[in-house]
Phi, psi and omega in degrees: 000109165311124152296162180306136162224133165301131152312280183209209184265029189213020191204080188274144232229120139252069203310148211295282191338358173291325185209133160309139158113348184304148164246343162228194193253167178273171166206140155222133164284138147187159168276180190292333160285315190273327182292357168300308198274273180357300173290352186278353157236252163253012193273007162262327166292327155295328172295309179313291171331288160341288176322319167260044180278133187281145172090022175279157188251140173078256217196122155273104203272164176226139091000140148330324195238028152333158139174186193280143197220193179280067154115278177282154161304138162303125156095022168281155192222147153221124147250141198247138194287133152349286183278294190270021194250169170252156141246153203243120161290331158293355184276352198253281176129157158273007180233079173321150154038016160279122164190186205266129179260104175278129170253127166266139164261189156295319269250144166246145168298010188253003178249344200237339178308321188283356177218033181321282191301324193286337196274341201275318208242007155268342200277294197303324168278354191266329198263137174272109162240160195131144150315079338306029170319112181292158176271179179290318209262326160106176200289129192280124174317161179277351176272329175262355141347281196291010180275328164311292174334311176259006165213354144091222152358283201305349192282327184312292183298319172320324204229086175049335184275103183129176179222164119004316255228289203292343184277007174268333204267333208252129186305150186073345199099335170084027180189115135275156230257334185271050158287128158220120178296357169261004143297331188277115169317141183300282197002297183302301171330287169313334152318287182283005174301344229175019164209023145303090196087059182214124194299322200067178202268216184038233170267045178286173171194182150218151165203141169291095223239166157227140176326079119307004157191163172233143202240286178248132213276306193295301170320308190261012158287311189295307171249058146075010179237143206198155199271146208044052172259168164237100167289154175240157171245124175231134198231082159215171169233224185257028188017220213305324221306281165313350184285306212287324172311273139005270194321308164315296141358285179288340153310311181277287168320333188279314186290304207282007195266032158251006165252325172275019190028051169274129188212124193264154152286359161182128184314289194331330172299329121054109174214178144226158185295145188324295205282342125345108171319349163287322170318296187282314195282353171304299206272009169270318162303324166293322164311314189287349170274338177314306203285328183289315202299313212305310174299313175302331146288329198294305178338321174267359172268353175278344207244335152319270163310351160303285192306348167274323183297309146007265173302299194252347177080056180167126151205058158292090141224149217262111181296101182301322152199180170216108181255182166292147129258341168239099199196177175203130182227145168275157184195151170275127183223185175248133177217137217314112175078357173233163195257131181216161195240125195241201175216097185294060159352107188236135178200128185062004186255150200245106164313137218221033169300128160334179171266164163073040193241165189303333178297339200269137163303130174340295176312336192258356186315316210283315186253300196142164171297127196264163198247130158243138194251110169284113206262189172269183202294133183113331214249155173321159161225183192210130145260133185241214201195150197286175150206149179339313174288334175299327188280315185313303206291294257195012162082357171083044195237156164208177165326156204238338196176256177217322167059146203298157189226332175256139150312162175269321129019255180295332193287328175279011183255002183272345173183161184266161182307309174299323187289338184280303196293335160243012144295352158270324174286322154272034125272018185052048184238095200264142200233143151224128186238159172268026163184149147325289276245318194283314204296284167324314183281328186253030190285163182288315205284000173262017165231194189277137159266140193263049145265356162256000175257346166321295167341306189278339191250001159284301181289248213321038181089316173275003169193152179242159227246120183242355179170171198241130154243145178255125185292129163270296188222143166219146152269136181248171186265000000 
């Protein structure tokens, strides 16, 4: 097997002789510190792996805040030639569309520190957080499911949550558009019947931060943010609904890839051609768990500003953006030297576009897409911004987050649930979780820090670094 060769300092090369069978070469973004944590499990063999998936285009990429995942590595980017190419449910992930919302307030931190806790434990009775957790609206009929299914965002707002104004802000539009729910297994439907606008478990959160710093000034003037200000951050996806969606899925890929004679290097890759009715009907069915998260935020972003109007008697907050994290999109990119049409794989990945591109909010046209980086619980998170180099390199992708450095496993024999909430409160950090467990499994200390992984995709380039934010009170599930 060849080793990996550095590049430079922030791009180590997987050349096709690393494993029989690449059809393109690997890239892993990291520094001389994070590719250590890296090597220490299967994402290079998966990036590799990845690689010899048929009709890929460019480089099978890693993120900095990589690590081993389901069939692609967490922080993996692939794109598949249109016409010849596959999609992979694991190139997705089960947790369709888990990804991040940023809200801006008025609010300075020296206004919302004093009513910290009451705002935390009014946010916590509004928002349904937990493992199986019902939502307020309660089990939703399969016809308005499926209107949720097919219109995302816009089914929030139309039905009281939200204003017209959040949906410019939100990627896709806060709806993609080829979902169709008779694609979606009843199985899945019933999952997701009764956890609409509900955070869920694991590292899902909502949290209060505030600006502490600003790197560029013109980017974080275009979308509304100045130091000490105070933002929520929301991290959730399309809880059972995408899980069950994935699951099916890879079942159905796993059977039909003996008629299209395909043949993988770990069963987990389980793909089919784009353009195959197993194909088509896969990414219609992810739109439609897409479309359920893209509603699922918006809804805790409606029961969020419940709680500050509460509290403070105001709660004008505003959506700075809502990005992806898990998805496969078709999007026109350049492959060498022609503009060709893929299919982007993102799994753990943040789309990252330059300004001036159509996809982009008007206001925001002039600086570019902002990238939201989420750190783990306790630690800074950072909005960055798309950039030119992201479109040459990475699909026009960057890192999603800090990404595990721990088992959940192991994170919870490291420290007790009491001992984290107050080592966190002496940081001036007030936490409400629905279990130890949740609470344990998420300690910081079981990730990357991501200001080092941040650090890589800024020096390389592929997104530049617009502010930095820090946690007050956060919720866990």
């Amino acid at each position: 097997m060849t080793r990996l060769q550095q590049l430079d300092d922030y791009r180590y090369l997987i050349p096709k002789s690393f494993r029989e069978g690449m059809n393109v070469e690997g890239l892993i973004f990291a520094s001389s510190e994070l590719i250590k944590a890296i090597e220490n499990d299967l994402t290079l063999m998966q990036v590799a792996n990845v690689a010899t998936l048929p009709g890929l285009v460019g480089r099978s990429l890693a993120m900095p805040d990589a690590h081993q995942g389901y069939g692609f590595a967490i922080g993996g980017v692939a794109a598949a030639d249109i016409h010849k190419g596959v999609v992979s449910a694991g190139g997705v992930g089960f947790d369709i569309n888990c990804g991040v919302r940023l809200l801006r307030s008025g609010f300075h931190l020296n206004e919302v520190r004093p009513k910290l806790d009451a705002l935390l434990n009014q946010m916590f009775r509004d928002i349904p957080c937990g493992t199986g957790k019902k939502g307020i609206v309660g089990g939703l009929s399969h016809e308005e499911l499926d209107r949720v299914l097919e219109r995302g965002a816009h089914w929030a707002v139309e039905n009281g949550y939200g204003s017209a104004e959040d949906l410019q802000h939100i990627e896709e539009g806060g709806k993609i558009p080829n979902a169709d729910p008779n694609k979606v297994s009843r199985r899945a439907k019933e999952r997701g019947r009764d956890q609409l606008g509900t955070l869920g478990s694991g590292n899902h959160f909502v949290e209060i931060q505030f600006v502490s710093e600003v790197f560029d000034e013109e980017a974080a003037k275009a979308f509304g943010l100045f130091t000490d200000q105070i933002v929520v951050l929301i991290h959730t996806g399309s809880r059972g609904l995408g899980h069950q969606v994935c699951t099916d899925y890879l079942e159905i890929m796993q059977d039909a890839m003996r008629e299209y004679k395909i043949t993988i290097v770990d069963r987990q890759l389980a793909c089919v051609p784009i353009q195959s009715p197993e194909g088509q009907s896969y990414l219609q069915a992810m739109a439609s768990a897409a479309n359920f998260a893209f509603a699922n935020r918006q809804m805790i972003t409606h029961w969020t500003r419940q709680a500050f109007g509460r509290i403070f008697g105001s709660g004008d907050l505003k959506v700075v953006y809502d990005v992806c994290h898990n998805i496969a999109k078709e999007e026109t990119h350049r492959v060498g030297g022609s503009s060709r049409k893929v299919l982007v794989h993102r799994k753990g990945a943040t789309r990252a576009f330059p300004k001036h591109r159509p996809e982009i909010p008007p206001d925001y046209d002039a600086v570019g897409q902002p990238v939201l980086i989420p750190g783990s619980m306790g630690t800074c998170s950072y909005v960055l911004v798309g950039t030119e180099k992201a479109m040459d390199e990475t699909f026009g992708s960057s890192c999603h987050g800090a990404g595990r450095a721990m088992s959940r496993h192991a994170a919870k024999k490291q420290i007790t649930a009491e001992q984290l909430l107050h080592d966190l409160k002496e940081k001036g950090i007030h936490v409400r979780g629905a279990s130890k467990s949740g609470l344990t499994e998420e300690n910081p200390d079981a990730y990357k820090d991501v200001s080092l992984v941040v650090e890589v995709v800024h020096n390389a380039g592929i997104a530049r670094k617009v502010a930095k934010l820090v946690p007050i009170g956060v919720i866990k599930g």
